[in-house]
C-alpha positions as CSV (number, residue, x, y, z in Angstrom):
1,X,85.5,105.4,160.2
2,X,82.2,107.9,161.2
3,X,84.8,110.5,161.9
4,X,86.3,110.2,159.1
5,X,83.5,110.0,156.7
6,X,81.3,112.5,158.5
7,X,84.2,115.0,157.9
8,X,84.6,114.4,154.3
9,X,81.0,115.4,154.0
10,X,81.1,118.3,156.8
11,X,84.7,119.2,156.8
12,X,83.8,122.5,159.0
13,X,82.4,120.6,161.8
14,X,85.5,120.5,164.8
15,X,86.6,116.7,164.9
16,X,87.3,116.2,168.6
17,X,89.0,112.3,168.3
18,X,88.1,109.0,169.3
19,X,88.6,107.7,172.9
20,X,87.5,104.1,174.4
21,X,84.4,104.4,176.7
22,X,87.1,103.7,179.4
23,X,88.8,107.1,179.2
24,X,85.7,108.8,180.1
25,X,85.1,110.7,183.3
26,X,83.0,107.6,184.4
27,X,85.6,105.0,183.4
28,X,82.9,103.1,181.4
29,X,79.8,104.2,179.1
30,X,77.0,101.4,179.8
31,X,75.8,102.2,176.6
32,X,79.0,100.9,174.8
33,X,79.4,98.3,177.5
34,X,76.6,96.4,178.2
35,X,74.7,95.4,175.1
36,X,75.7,92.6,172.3
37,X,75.5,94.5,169.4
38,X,78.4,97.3,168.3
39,X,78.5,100.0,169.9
40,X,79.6,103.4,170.7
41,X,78.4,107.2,171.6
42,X,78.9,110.1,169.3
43,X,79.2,113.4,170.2
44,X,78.1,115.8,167.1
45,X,78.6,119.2,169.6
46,X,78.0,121.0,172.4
47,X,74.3,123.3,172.5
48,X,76.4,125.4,175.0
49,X,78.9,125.8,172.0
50,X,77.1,129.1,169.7
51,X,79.1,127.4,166.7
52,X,78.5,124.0,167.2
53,X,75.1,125.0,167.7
54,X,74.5,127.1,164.7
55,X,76.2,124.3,162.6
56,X,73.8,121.5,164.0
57,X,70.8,123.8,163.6
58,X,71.6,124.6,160.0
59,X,73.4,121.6,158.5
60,X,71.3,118.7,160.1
61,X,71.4,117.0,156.1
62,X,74.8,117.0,155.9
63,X,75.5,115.6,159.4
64,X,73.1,113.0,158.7
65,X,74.4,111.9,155.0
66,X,78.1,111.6,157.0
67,X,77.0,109.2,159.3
68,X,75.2,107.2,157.0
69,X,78.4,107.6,154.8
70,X,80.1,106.4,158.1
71,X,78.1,103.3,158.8
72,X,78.1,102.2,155.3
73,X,81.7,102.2,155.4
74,X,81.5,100.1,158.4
75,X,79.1,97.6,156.8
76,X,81.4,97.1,154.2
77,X,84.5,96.4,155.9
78,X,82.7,94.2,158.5
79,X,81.7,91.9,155.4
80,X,83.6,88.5,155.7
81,X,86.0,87.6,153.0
82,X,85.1,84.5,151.5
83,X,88.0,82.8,152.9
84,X,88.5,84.3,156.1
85,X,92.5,84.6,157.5
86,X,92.7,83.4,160.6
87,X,92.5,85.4,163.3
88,X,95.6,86.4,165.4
89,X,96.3,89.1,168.3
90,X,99.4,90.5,169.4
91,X,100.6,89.1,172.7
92,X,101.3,91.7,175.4
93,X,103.1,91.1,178.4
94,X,101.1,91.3,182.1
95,X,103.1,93.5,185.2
96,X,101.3,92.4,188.5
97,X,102.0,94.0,191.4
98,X,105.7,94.7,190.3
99,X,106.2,91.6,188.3
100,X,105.9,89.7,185.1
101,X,102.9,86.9,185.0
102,X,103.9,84.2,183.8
103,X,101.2,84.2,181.4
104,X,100.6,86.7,178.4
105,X,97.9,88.5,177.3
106,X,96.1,89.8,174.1
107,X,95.0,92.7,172.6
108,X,92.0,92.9,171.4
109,X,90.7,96.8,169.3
110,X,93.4,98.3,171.9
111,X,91.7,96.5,174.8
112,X,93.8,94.4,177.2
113,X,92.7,91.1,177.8
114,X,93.8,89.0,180.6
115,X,93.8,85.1,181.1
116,X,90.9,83.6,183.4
117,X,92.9,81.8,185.2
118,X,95.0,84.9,186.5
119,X,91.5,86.6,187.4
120,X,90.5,83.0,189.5
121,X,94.3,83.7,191.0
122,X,93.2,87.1,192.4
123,X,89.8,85.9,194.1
124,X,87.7,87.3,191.9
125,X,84.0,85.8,190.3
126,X,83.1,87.3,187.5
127,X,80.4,84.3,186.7
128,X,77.5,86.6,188.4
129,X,79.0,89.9,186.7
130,X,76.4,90.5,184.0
131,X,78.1,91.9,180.8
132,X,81.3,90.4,181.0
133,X,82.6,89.5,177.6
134,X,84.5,86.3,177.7
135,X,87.0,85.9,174.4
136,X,88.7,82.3,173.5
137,X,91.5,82.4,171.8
138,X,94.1,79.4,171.2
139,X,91.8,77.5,174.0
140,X,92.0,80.1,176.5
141,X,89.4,82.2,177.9
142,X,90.3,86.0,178.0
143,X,88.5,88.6,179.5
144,X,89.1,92.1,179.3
145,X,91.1,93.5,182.5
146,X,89.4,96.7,182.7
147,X,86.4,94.7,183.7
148,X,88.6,94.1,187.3
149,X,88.7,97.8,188.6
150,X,85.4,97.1,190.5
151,X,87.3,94.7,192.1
152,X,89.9,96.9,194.2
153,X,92.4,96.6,191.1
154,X,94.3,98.9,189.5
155,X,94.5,98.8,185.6
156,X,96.7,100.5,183.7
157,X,98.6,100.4,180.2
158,X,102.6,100.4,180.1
159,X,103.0,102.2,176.7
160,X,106.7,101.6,176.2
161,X,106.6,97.8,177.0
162,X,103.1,97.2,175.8
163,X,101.7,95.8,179.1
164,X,98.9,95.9,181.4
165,X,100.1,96.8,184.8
166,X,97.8,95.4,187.8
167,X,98.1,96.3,191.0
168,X,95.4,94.5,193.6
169,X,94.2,95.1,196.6
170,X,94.0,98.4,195.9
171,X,91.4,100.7,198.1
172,X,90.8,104.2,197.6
173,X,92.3,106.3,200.6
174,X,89.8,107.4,203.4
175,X,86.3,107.2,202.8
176,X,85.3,108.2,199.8
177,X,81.6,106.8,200.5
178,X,81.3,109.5,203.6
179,X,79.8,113.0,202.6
180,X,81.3,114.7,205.5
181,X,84.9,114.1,205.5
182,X,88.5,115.4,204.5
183,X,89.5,115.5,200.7
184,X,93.3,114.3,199.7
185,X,93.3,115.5,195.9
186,X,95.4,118.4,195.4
187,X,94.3,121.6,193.3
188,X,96.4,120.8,190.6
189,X,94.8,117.3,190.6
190,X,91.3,118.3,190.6
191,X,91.9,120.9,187.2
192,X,93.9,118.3,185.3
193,X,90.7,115.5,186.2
194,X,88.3,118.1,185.0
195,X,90.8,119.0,181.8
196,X,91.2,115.4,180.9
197,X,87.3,115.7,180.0
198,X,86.8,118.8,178.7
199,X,90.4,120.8,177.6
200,X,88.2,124.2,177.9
201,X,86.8,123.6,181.3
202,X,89.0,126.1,183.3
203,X,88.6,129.2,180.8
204,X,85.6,130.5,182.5
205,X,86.2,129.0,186.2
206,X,89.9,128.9,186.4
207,X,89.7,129.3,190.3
208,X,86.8,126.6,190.6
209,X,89.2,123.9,192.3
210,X,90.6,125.7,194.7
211,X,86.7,127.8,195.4
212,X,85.7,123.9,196.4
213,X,89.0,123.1,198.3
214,X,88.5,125.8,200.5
215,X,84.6,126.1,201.0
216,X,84.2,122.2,201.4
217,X,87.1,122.2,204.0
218,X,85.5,125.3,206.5
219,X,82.0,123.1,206.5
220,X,83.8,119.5,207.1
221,X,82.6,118.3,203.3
222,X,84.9,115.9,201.0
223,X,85.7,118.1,198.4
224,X,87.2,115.3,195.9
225,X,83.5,114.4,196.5
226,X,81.5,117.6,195.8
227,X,84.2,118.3,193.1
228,X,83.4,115.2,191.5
229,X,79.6,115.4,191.7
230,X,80.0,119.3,190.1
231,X,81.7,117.2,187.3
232,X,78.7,115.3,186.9
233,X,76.1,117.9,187.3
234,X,77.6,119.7,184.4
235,X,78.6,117.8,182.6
236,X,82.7,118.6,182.9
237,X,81.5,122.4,182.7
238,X,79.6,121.9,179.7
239,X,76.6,122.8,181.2
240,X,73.2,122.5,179.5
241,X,69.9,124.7,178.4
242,X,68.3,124.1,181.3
243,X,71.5,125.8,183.8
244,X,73.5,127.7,181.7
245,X,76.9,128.6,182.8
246,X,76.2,132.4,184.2
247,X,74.2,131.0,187.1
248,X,77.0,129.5,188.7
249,X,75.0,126.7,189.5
250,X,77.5,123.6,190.0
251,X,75.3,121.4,192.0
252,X,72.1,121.6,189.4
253,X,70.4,123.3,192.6
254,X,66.8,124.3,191.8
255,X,65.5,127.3,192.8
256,X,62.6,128.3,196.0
257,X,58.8,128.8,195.9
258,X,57.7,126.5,193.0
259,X,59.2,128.5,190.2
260,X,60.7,125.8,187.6
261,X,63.5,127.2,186.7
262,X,67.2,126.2,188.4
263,X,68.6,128.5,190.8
264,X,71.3,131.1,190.1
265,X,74.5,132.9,192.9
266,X,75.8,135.9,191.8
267,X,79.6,134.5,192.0
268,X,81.3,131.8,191.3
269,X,82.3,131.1,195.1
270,X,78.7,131.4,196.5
271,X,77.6,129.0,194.1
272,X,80.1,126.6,195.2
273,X,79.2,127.4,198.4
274,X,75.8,126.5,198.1
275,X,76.3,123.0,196.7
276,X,78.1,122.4,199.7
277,X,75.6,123.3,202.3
278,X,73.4,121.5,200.4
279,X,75.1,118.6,200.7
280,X,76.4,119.2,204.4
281,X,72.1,119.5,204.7
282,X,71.9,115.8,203.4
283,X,75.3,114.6,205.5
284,X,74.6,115.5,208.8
285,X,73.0,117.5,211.4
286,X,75.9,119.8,212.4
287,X,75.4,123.3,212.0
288,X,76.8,125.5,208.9
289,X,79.6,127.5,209.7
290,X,79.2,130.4,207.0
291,X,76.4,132.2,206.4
292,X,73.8,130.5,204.6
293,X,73.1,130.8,200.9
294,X,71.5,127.7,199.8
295,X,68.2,128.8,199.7
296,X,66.8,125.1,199.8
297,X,68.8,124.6,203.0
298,X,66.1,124.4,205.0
299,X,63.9,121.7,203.1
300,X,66.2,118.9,203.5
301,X,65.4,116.5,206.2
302,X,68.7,117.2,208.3
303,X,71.6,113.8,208.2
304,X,69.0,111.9,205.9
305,X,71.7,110.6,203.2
306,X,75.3,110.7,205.1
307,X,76.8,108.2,202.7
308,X,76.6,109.3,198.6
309,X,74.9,106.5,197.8
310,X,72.1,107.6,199.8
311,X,71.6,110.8,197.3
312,X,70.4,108.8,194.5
313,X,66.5,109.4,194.4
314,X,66.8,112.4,196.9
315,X,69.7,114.6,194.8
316,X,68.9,113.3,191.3
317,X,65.8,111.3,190.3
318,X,68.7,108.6,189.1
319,X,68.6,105.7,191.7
320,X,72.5,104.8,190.9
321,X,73.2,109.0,191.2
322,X,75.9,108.2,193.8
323,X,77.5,105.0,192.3
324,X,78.2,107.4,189.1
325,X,79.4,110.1,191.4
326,X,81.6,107.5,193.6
327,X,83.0,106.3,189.9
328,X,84.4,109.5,189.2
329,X,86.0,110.3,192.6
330,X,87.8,106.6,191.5
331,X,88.9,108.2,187.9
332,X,90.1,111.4,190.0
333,X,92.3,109.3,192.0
334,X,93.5,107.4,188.9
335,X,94.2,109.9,187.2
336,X,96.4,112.0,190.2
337,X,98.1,108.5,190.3
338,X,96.2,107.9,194.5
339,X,95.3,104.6,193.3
């Protein structure tokens, strides 16, 4: 409905779609997740964009007239009839591990909700779990199955037979916690993830998968790892005003000798290579084995953060840095079908 209305009032402005917060690089916007009221986030543009940019520097009115077009809409069809129909969702049918529950599910605004009892059947307590939403329906409690992919299970949606396919006990391959270590994605893997989130990603980088397959692998680094925390950094290669794109900067590495602004590598492959000494400078204590370029190599206490986790207030101010990076190495392997 904003889409829609912000359009009619600003039909220049590129309409991108709607996707649920769980086809997003992170597999879940906390934003849209975890508070009571409706949510959602809305992207207007891209600063890195010149277009985008010139439109949302010279039609700010007409952006904001759309979406308060667009919310009133919303008011107005969230207004109960007096006699309100009873409500009703369309059953779905649940594949686990290869077979039909016995049990149905529902769906709820395109989300898959499972029965309580099946979660209880998998060994899993979501009573501590804080923003959980907990549906009943025909006295039975639903919840929502994405909600279980913390939980070592695999959710996914069977289009052509409208179920939700679970698969548990599922645990990602090697050890996706460990900095130093052996990556499994393939090339073609690593450009579709980084597609999936942003369809122009490759035009200016079109080697950048195969630049971190090889540099991570001659210094022992995970590159589904670094890869994935590059995604972050820049936002899918969206970049930002503070790192622009021509500083081949991947890693949001800052630069030496108090100067404030971010650091820039004359190619796309030494920049790459830099983010993974620097990380190979947090991992371990083992000695690089190209030449070094990272010119803040020698500032990092040597093996302080082997695990990713441990990079969250060293990296990135953020405390939960690495659970964000670890999340997308777990939509990577989703997405290349590894879990």
């Amino acid at each position: 409905m904003l889409i829609m209305s912000l359009l009619r009032r600003f039909p220049q402005l590129p309409s991108r779609g709607a996707i649920p917060d769980t086809a997003t690089g992170l597999g879940r916007l906390i934003f849209c997740r975890c508070v009571s009221i409706p949510s959602m986030s809305m992207e207007l543009g891209f600063l890195t964009n010149p277009e985008d940019k010139i439109l949302m520097q010279s039609r700010r009115g007409d952006i904001a007239l759309g979406i308060a077009d667009g919310l009133a809409t919303w008011i107005r069809h969230r207004v109960e009839p007096p006699t309100p129909a009873p409500i009703t969702f369309r059953p779905i049918s649940i594949n686990l591990n290869g077979g039909i529950y016995g049990e149905e599910g529902v769906l709820i605004n395109g989300n898959a909700y499972i029965p309580i009892d099946l979660v209880d059947r998998l060994g899993i307590d979501l009573s501590s779990i804080p923003g959980v939403r907990r549906v009943a329906y025909k006295n039975i409690v639903y919840v929502k199955a994405i909600e279980l992919r913390d939980f070592e299970v695999s959710v996914s949606w069977d289009h052509a037979n409208q179920a939700v396919v679970l698969r548990s006990n599922v645990r990602p391959p090697g050890q996706i916690d460990r900095i130093m270590g052996s990556g499994i994605a393939t090339e073609v893997q690593l450009m579709m993830f980084l597609r999936s989130n942003n369809q122009n990603a490759l035009t200016a980088f079109p080697d950048l998968a195969k630049l971190y397959r090889e540099e991570a692998t001659v210094e022992g680094v995970n590159y589904d790892l670094a890869f994935s925390q590059m995604c972050l950094e820049t936002n899918f290669l969206r970049f930002s005003e503070d790192i622009l794109s021509t500083q081949n900067n991947f890693g949001g590495l800052a630069a030496v000798g108090g100067n404030t602004d971010s650091a820039s590598f004359a190619s796309a492959r030494i920049g790459v290579r830099a983010h993974i000494q620097h990380l190979k400078a947090y991992a371990c204590t083992e000695p690089l084995v190209q030449e070094l370029v990272d010119r803040r190599f020698r500032f990092v206490t040597r093996g302080i953060a082997p695990e990713v986790a441990q990079l969250g207030g060293r990296w990135a101010a953020d405390v939960q840095y690495g659970s964000k990076i670890i999340a997308l190495v777990r939509r990577l392997f989703e997405i290349a079908g590894l879990l």
